[in-house]
C-alpha positions in Angstrom: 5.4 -12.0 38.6 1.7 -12.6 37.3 1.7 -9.0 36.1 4.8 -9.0 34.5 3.3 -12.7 32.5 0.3 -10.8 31.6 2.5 -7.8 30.6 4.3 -10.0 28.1 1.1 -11.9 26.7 0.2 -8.4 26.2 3.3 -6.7 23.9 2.6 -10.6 21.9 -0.4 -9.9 20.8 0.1 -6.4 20.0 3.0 -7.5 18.0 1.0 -9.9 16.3 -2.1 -7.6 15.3 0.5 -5.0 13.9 2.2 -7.2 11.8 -0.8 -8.9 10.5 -2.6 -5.6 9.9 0.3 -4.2 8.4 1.1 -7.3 5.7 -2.9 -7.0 4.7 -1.9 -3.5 4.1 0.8 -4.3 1.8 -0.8 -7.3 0.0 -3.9 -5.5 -1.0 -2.1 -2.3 -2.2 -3.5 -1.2 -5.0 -1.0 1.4 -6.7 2.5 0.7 -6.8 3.1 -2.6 -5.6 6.0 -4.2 -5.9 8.2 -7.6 -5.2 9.3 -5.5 -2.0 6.0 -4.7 -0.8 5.3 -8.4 -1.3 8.4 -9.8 0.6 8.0 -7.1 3.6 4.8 -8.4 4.1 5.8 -12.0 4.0 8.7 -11.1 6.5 5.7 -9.7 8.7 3.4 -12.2 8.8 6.7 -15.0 9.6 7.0 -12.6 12.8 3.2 -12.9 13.6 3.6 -16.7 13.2 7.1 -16.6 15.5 4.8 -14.7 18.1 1.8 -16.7 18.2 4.2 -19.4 19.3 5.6 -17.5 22.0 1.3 -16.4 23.0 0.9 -19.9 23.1 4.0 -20.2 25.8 1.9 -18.0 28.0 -1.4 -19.4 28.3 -1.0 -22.4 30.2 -4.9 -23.3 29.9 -4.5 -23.6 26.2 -1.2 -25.0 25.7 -2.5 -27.6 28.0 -5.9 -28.2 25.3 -3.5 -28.3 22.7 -0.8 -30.5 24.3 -3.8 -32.9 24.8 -5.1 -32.6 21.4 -2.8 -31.2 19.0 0.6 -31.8 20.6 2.3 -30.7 17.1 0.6 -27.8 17.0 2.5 -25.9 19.6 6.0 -26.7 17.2 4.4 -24.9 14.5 6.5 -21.5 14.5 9.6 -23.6 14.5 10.5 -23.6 10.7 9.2 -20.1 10.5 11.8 -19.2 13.0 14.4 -19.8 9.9 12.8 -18.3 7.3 12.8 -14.7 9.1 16.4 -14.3 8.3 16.4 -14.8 4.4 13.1 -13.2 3.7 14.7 -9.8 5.6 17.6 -10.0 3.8 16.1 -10.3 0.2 14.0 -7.5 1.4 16.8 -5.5 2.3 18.6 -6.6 -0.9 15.8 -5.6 -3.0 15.7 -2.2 -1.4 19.4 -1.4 -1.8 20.2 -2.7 -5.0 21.9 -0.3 -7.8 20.0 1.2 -10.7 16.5 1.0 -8.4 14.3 4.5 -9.0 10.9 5.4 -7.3 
């Protein structure tokens, strides 16, 4: 059981430093940006925030420092839960709409 805990702290972080590295890719594009680049790498960084919360579900030590001193701290990918949704499909709406040449 321990493994398969570390396992899973393990794909969250990875998750995390791919989307983070990903959505500083895409904000500090130079050529070409545009509004889709922008809302893909907002929909990224949501996900990072979405699985921080989830890292913090696995280390007990710190969700224990942060119950003690920040207990609203560990609600904080809550809202950003929600917002994963619309920012995909704008992104996806942007992407597919008609009369859109690259």
């Amino acid at each position: 059981m321990i493994l398969l805990h570390n396992l899973k702290s393990v794909f969250h972080v990875l998750i995390i430093f791919q989307c983070l590295f990903f959505s500083a890719y895409l904000f500090s594009k130079q050529y070409r940006k545009r509004l889709s680049d922008i809302i893909l790498g907002a929909f990224l960084l949501d996900i990072a925030l979405v699985e921080l919360g989830g890292v913090l579900l696995h280390f007990i030590d710190l969700r224990r420092f942060l119950v003690a001193r920040l207990p609203h701290f560990l609600y904080l990918d809550f809202p950003f839960s929600f917002l994963a949704a619309p920012l995909l499909y704008s992104y996806v709406l942007w992407m597919t709409r008609p009369g859109r040449h690259d």
